[in-house]
C-alpha positions as CSV (number, residue, x, y, z in Angstrom):
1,X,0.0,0.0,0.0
2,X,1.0,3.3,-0.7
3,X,1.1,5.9,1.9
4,X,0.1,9.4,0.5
5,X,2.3,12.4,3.2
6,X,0.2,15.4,4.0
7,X,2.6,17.6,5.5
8,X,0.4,20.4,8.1
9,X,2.8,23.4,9.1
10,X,1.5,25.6,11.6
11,X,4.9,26.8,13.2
12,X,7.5,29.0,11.6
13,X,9.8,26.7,10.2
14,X,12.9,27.3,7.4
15,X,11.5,25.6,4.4
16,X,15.4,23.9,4.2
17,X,14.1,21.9,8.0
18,X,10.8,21.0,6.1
19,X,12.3,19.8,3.5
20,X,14.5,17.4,5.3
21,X,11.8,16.4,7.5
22,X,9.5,15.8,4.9
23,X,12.0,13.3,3.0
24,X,12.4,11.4,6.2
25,X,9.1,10.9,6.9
26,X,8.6,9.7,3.5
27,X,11.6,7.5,3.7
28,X,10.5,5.9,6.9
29,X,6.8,5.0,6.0
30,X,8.2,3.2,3.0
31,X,9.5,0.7,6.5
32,X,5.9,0.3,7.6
33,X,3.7,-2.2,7.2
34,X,0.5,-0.5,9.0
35,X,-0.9,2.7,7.7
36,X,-3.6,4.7,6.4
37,X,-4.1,5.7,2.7
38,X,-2.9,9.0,4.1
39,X,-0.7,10.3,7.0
40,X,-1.0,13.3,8.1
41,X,1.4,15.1,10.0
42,X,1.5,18.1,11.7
43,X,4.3,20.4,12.3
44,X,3.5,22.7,15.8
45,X,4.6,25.1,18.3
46,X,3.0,22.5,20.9
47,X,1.6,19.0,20.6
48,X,-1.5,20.7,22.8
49,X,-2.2,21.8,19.2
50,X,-3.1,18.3,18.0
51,X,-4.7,17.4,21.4
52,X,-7.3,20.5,20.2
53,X,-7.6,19.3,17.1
54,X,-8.5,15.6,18.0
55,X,-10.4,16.8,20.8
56,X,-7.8,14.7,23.7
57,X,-7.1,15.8,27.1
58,X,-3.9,16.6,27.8
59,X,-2.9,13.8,31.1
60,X,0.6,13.7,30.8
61,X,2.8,14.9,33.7
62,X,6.7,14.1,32.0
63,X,8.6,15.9,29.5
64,X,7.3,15.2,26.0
65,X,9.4,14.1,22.6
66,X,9.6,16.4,19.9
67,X,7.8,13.6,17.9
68,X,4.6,12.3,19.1
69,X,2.3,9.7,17.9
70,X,-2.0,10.2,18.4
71,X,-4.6,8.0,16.8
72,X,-8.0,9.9,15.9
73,X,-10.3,7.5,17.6
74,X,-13.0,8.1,15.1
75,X,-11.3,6.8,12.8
76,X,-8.4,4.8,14.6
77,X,-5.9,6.4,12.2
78,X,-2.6,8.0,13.5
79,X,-1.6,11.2,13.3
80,X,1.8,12.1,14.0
81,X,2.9,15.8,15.8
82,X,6.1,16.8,15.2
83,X,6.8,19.8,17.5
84,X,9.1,22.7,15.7
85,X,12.4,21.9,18.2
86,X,13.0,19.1,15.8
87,X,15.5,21.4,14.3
88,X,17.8,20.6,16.9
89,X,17.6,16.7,16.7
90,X,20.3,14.9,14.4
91,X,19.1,13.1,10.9
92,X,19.7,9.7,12.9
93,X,17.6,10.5,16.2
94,X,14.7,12.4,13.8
95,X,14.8,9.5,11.5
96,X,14.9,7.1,14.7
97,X,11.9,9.0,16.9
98,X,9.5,9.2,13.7
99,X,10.0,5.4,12.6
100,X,9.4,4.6,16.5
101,X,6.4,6.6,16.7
102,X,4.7,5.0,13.2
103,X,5.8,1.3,14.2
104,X,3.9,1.6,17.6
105,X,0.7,2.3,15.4
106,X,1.5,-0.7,13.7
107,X,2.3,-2.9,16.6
108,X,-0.7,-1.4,18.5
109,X,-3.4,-2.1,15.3
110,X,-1.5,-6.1,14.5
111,X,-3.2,-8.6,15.9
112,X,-0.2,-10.5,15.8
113,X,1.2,-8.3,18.2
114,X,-1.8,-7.2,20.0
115,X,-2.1,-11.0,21.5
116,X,1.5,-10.4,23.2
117,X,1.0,-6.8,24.6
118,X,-2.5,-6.9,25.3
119,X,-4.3,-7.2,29.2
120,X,-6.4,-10.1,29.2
121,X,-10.0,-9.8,29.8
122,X,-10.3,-12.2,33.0
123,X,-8.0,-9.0,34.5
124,X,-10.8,-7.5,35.8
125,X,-8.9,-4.6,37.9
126,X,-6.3,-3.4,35.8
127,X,-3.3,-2.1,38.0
128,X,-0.5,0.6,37.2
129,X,2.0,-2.6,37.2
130,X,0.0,-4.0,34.6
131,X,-0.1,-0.8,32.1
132,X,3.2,-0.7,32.6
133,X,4.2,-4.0,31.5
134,X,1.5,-3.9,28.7
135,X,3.8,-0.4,27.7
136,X,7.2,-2.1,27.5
137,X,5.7,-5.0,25.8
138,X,5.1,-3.0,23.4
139,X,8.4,-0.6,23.7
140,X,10.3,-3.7,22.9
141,X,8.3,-5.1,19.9
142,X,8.7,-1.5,17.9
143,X,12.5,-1.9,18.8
144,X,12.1,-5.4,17.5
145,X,10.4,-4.8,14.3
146,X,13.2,-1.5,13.7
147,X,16.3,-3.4,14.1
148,X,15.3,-5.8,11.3
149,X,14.1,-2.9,8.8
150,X,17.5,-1.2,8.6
151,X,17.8,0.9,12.1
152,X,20.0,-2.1,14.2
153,X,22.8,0.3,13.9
154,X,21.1,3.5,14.7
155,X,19.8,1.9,17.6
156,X,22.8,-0.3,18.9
157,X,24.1,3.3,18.8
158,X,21.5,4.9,20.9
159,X,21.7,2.1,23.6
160,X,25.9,2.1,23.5
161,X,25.2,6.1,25.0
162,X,22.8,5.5,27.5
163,X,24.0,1.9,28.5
164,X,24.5,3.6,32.2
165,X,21.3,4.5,33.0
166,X,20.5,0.8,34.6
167,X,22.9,2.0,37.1
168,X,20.2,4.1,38.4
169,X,17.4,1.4,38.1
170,X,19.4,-0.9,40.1
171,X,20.4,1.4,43.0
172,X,16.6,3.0,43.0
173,X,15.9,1.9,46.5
174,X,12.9,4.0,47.4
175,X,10.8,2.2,44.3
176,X,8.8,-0.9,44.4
177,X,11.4,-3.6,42.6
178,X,8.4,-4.8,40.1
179,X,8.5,-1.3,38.7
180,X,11.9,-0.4,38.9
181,X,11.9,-4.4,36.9
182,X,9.3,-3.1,34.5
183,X,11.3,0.3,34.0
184,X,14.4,-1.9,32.8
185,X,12.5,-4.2,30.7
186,X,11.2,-0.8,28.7
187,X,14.7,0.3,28.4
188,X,15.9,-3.5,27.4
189,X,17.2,-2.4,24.3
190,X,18.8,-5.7,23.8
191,X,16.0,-7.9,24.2
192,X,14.4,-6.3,21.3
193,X,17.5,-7.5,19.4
194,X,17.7,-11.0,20.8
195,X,13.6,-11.0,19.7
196,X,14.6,-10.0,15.8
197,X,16.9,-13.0,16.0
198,X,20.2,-10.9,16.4
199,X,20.8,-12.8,20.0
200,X,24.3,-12.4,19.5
201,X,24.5,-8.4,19.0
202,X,21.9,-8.1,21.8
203,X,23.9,-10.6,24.4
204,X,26.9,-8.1,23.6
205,X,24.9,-5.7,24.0
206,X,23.3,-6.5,27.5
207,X,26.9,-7.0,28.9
208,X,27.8,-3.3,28.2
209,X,25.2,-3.1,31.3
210,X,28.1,-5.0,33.6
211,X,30.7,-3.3,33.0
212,X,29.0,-0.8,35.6
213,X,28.5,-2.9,38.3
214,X,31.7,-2.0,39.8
215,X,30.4,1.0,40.7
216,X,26.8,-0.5,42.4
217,X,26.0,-1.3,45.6
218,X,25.7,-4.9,47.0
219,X,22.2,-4.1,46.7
220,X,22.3,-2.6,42.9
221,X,24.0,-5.8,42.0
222,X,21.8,-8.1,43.3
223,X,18.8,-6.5,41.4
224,X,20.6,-6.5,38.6
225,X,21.0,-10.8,39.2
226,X,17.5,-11.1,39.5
227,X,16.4,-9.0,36.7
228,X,19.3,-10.9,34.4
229,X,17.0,-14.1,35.3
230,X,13.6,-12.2,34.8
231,X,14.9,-10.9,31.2
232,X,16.1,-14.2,30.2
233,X,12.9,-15.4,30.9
234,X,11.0,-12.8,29.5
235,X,12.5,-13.3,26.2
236,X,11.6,-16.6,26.0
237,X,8.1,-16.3,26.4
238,X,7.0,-12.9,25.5
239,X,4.1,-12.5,26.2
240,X,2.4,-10.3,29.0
241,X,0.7,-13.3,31.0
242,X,3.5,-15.1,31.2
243,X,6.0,-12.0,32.1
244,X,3.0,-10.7,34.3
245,X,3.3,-13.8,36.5
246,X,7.1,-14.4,36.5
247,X,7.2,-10.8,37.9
248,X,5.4,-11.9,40.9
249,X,7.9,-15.0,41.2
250,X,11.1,-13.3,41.0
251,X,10.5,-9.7,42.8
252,X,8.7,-9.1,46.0
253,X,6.4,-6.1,47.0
C-alpha cells in the first residue's frame, strides 16, 4: 500500500528543516507495514495543538518528545505531531523517533502483536503494574520490528550512550522492585534485538550493562542478578501473562 504524506505546518519553520523532515518521513513510511491511505502530519509550536484538534485531554505529567504519535479514535488512524524543536535533533535521532512513533501504530493495530502486549480480559482490575508492562511489551516489539528494517545500527548506537542508565534502576531503592523491573525491561534495548533473532549483538549488547557494576552497591547488584534471570525469561516467552506472572515469582512487594 502506498502511503500518501500530508505535511500540516503551523509553526515558523525554514522551508530547508521542512524539506528534510518531509523526506524522512517519507523515507520511513516506506518501513511500515501499517498505515492509512494518508498520514498526516502536523508540524506545531505545541503538541496541545493536535490534542485540540483531536479533541484529547492533555494527562501527561513528563517531559514530551519532539515527535509524538495520536490516533484519531473516530477513525483509529494515527496522526503524528512533530513539535518545531525538531531542528535541533540529528538526521539519525529524527529518523529514529519518527520510525518509532509510526511502528507503535503498527504494533498497537497487529493482531499479531496485540495478542503479546494486550491485558487479558479475566483482569478485571487493571493495575498501574499491569499498564506498565503492557507499555514495555510494546516498547520492545517496535525496537524489534526496527532493528530488522534497517535501524539495528542506529539503535545499537543509541543504547551504546545510555548503557549507564540501569545503574540508576538498580540502586533505585525508594521504588517498588516490580517497577523499577518493568522500568528496565522498557529500556531492554537488547531484548528487542535477541527478539529480531540478532541474540548475538543483543547478548553483547546487555553486557555493556556489567561493565557498571563496579560502581553499584551490593544491593544494585543483586537486582541486577535477578532482573538478568527475569529478562532471560521474558525473552523466551514474550508474552504479558507469562511475564505478568514471572514478575510476581522473582521480585517481592
Amino acid at each position: 500500500m502506498n502511503t500518501r504524506l500530508e505535511l500540516i505546518v503551523s509553526s515558523d519553520i525554514h522551508k530547508d528543516h521542512l524539506d528534510v523532515l518531509e523526506k524522512i518521513i517519507k523515507n520511513v513510511i516506506k518501513d511500515v507495514y501499517i498505515l492509512p491511505d494518508v498520514l498526516i502530519v502536523h508540524v506545531v509550536d505545541s503538541h496541545d495543538v493536535v490534542r485540540s484538534i483531536l479533541g484529547i485531554e492533555k494527562n501527561v505529567e513528563y517531559d514530551e518528545k519532539p515527535i509524538k504519535l495520536f490516533i484519531d479514535y473516530d477513525t483509529l488512524e494515527p496522526v503524528l505531531s512533530i513539535r518545531k524543536d525538531f531542528v535541533n535533533m540529528s538526521i539519525d535521532e529524527l529518523r529514529l523517533e519518527i520510525a518509532r512513533e509510526l511502528t507503535t501504530y503498527e504494533v498497537i493495530m497487529d493482531p499479531i502483536h496485540v495478542e503479546r502486549w494486550a491485558i487479558p480480559e479475566n483482569i478485571d482490575k487493571i493495575s498501574p503494574l499491569d499498564a506498565m508492562l503492557s507499555t514495555a511489551i510494546i516498547l520492545r516489539l517496535v525496537d524489534s520490528l526496527l532493528v530488522s528494517r534497517r535501524y539495528k545500527e542506529i539503535i545499537a548506537q543509541e543504547f551504546h550512550n545510555n548503557a549507564k542508565d540501569i545503574v540508576n534502576i538498580a540502586e533505585d531503592i525508594k521504588t517498588n522492585p516490580k517497577v523499577r523491573a518493568l522500568e528496565a525491561l522498557c529500556w531492554d534495548i537488547p531484548i528487542s534485538f535477541e527478539l529480531a533473532g540478532y541474540r548475538d549483538i543483543g547478548s553483547r549488547l546487555f553486557l555493556e550493562t556489567r561493565k557498571f557494576t563496579n560502581i553499584m552497591s551490593e544491593y544494585g547488584r543483586s537486582f541486577l542478578d535477578k532482573y538478568d534471570d527475569f529478562r532471560s525469561f521474558s525473552r523466551n516467552n514474550f508474552y504479558f501473562e507469562n511475564i505478568r506472572e514471572y514478575l510476581d515469582l522473582v521480585f517481592e512487594d
